[in-house]
C-alpha positions in Angstrom: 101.7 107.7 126.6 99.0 106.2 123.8 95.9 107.9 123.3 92.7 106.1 121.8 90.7 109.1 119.2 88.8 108.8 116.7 89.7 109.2 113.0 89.3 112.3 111.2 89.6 112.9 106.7 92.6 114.7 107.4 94.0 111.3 109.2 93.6 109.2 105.5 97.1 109.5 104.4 98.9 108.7 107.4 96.7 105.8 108.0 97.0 104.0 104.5 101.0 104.8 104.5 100.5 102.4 108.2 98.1 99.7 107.0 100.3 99.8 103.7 103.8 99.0 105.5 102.3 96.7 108.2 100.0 94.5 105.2 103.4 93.4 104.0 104.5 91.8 106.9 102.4 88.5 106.9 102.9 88.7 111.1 100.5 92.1 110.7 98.4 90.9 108.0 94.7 91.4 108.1 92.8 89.1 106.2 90.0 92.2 104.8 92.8 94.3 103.3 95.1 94.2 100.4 98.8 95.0 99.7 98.5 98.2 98.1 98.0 101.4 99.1 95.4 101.7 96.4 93.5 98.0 97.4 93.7 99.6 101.2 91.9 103.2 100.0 89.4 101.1 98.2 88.5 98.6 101.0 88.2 101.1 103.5 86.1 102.6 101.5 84.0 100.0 100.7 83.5 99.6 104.6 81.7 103.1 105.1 81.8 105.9 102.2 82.8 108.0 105.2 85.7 105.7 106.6 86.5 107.5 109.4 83.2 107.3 111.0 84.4 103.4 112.1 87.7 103.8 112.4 89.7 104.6 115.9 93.2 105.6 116.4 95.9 105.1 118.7 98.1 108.1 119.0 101.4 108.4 120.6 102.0 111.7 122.8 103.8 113.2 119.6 100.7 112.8 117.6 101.7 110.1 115.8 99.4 107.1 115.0 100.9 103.7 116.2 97.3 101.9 115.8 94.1 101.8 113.5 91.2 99.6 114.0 88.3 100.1 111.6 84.6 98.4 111.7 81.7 97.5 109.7 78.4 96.3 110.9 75.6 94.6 108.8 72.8 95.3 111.6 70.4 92.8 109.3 72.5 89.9 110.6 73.7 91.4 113.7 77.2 91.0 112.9 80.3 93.3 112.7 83.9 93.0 111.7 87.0 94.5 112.9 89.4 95.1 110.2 92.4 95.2 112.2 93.9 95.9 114.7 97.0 97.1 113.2 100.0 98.6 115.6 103.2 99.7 114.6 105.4 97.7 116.8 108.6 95.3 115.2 107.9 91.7 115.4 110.3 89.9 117.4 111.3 92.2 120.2 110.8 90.8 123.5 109.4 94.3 125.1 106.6 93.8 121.4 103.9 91.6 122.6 102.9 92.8 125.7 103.1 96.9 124.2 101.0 95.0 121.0 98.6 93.5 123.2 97.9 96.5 125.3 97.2 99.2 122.9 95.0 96.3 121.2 93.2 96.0 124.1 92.5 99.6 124.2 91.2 100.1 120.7 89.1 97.1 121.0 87.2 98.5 124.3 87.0 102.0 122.4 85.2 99.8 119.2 82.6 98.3 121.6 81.6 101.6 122.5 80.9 103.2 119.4 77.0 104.1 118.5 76.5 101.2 116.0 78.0 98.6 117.4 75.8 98.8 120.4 73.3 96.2 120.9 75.9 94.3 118.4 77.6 90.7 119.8 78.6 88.8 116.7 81.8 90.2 116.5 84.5 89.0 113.7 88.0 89.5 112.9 90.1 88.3 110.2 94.1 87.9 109.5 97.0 86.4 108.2 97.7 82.9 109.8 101.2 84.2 110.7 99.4 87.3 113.0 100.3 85.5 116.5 99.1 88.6 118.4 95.8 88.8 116.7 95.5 85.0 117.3 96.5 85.6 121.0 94.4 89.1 121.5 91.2 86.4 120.1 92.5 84.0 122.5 92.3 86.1 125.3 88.7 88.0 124.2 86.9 84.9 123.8 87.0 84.9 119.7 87.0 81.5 118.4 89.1 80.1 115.7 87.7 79.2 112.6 88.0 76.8 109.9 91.4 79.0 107.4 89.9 80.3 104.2 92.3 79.8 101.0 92.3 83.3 99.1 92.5 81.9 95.1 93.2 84.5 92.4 93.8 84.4 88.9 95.9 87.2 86.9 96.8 88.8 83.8 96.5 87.0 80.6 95.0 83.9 82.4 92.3 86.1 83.4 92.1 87.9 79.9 91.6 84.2 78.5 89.1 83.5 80.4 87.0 86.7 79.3 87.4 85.0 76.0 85.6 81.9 76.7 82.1 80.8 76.2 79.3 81.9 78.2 76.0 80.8 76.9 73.2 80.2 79.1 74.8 82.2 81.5 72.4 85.3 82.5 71.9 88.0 85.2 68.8 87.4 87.2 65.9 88.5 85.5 65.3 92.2 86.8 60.9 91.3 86.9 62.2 88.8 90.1 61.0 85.4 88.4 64.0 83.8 89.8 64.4 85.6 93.0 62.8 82.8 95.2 64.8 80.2 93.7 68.0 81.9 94.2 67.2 83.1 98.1 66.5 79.6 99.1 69.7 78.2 97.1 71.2 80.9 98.7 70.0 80.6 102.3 70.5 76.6 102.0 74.1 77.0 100.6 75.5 80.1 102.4 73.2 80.0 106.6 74.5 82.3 108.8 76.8 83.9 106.7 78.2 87.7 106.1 74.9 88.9 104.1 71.5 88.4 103.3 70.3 87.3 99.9 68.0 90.2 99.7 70.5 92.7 100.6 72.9 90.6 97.3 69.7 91.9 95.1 69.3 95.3 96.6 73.4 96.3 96.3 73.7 98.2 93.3 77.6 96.9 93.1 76.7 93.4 93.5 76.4 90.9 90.3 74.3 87.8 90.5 74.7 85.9 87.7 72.5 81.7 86.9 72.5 79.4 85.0 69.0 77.6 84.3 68.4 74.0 83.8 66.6 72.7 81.0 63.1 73.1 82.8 64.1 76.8 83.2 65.1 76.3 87.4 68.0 77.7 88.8 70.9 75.3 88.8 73.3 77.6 89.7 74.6 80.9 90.7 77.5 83.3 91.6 77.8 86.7 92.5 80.5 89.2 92.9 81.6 92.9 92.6 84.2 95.1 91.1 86.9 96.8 93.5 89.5 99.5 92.1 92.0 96.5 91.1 90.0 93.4 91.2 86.9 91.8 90.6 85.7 89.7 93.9 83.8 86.3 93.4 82.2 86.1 96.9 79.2 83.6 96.3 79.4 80.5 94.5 76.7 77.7 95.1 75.0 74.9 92.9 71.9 72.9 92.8 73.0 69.3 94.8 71.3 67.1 91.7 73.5 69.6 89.1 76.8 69.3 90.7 80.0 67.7 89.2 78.6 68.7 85.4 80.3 72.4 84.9 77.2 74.7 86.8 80.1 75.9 88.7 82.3 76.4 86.8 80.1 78.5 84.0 78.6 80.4 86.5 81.9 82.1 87.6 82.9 82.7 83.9 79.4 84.2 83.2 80.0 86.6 86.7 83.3 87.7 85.5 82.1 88.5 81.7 79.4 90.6 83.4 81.9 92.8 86.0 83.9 93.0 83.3 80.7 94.7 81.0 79.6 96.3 83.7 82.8 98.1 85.0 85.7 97.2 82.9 88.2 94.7 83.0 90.5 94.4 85.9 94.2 93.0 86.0 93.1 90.1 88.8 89.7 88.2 90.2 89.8 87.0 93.9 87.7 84.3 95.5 87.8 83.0 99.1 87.2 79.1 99.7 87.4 77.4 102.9 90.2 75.0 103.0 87.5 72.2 104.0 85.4 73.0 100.7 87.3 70.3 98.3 84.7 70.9 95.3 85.2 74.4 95.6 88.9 74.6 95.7 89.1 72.3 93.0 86.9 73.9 90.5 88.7 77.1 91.2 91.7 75.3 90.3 90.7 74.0 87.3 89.7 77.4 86.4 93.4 78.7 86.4 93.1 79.7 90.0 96.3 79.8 91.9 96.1 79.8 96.4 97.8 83.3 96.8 97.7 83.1 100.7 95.9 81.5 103.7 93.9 83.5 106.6 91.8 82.6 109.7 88.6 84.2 110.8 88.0 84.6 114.7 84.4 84.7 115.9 83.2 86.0 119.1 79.5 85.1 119.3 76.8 86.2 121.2 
């Protein structure tokens, strides 16, 4: 018998030693965690300081957990993500997919349930393209597939290199908010619809935005990012459409990574995510020493 709670502190260990294992089988994979055990601790972190108070369990009658599913909710865009679920099943065993698919089922009612998802129906999951089960468990709750995202990271000395590099002209955004309109409607323009606002980018204390001016002092560029335990995260890239195909992007993503670096110390790998559609993107990254570490699919259940 399986038993939905939810999570407690005391359940942290035994939880990251399950994400941990199933992360490294691309057929469990969940596209907002890591590989590590330390990656995992960090992202589930970075979803509530208080992970638990998100997170649900599925418990088998010995007490042990078989299933996590955690959840974050940006009530500004009216959106929510559920990082998993992840069940302890083997992959390939006829008696798997039906067992997976029910104690999904039951951690997924549980989420909708909780306090601050209420009143929440832009829901979101993300996974490995190899994840069948998730992609059938979206199927079957309505979640639409959406366009695969190519996760580009760059490592070691290539990264080190490119902390040598050049960055004039690059600069934060000026802390009096001169050049806040400028970037909200580049950003709002570039990014509709998306995971954040632009005035939540500007109030995060972790979050970097970093421009580039043209020569009449308007914004032809930007990027912002932040700094995880392991990595530094390049989430927003976008460019003027009368500046593209001269460099903007590509300074602006070496002036972000300077700055994380300054700002929180340097960091053995940077991640972005690019849409497999987004050519320009994929090739800037690319040309920046980027290689495509892995592929994952969003599903989207909208309101």
């Amino acid at each position: 018998m399986t038993k939905i709670r939810p999570a407690t502190r005391a359940d942290l260990p035994a939880v990251l030693e399950l994400i941990t294992r199933l992360q490294a089988d691309p057929a469990h994979g969940i596209g907002f965690y890591g590989d590590t055990e330390a990656e995992i601790a960090d992202e589930l972190a970075a979803v509530q300081p208080e992970w638990h108070e998100g997170a649900l369990l599925a418990v088998r009658s010995s007490g042990a957990i078989c299933g996590v599913l955690s959840t974050d909710v940006n009530p500004e865009v009216g959106r929510a993500w559920l990082y998993g679920p992840h069940i302890d099943l083997p992959t390939g065993h006829p008696a798997t997919p039906p067992a997976w698919q029910k104690t999904a089922d039951m951690l997924y009612e549980a989420a909708l349930r909780l306090p601050h998802l209420q009143g929440i129906g832009d829901l979101n999951l993300y996974a490995h393209t190899e994840n069948r089960e998730l992609a059938e468990f979206a199927k079957r709750h309505g979640f639409e597939r959406e366009t695969p995202t190519r996760i580009f990271t760059l490592q070691g000395a290539d990264l080190r290199a490119m902390m040598t590099q050049d960055r004039e002209h690059v600069e934060r955004l000026p802390s009096d908010g001169s050049m806040n309109a400028q970037f909200a409607d580049l950003f709002d323009r570039a990014f509709p619809n998306t995971a954040s606002t632009s005035q939540q980018l500007l109030d995060l204390d972790k979050h970097v935005v970093v421009a580039l001016r043209q020569a009449d002092g308007k914004l032809a560029g930007f990027a912002s990012g932040y700094t995880m335990e392991v990595e530094h995260l390049v989430d927003y890239v976008a460019v003027e459409p009368d500046m593209r195909c001269v460099g903007v992007g590509r300074r602006v993503v070496k002036g972000l990574l300077g700055e994380l670096d300054a700002q929180n110390g340097a960091r053995s790998q940077a991640t972005a995510v690019v849409s497999v559609e987004n050519h320009a993107s994929g090739a800037m990254f690319a040309g920046l020493g980027f290689n495509v570490d892995l592929v994952l699919v969003s599903y989207r259940r909208k309101p």
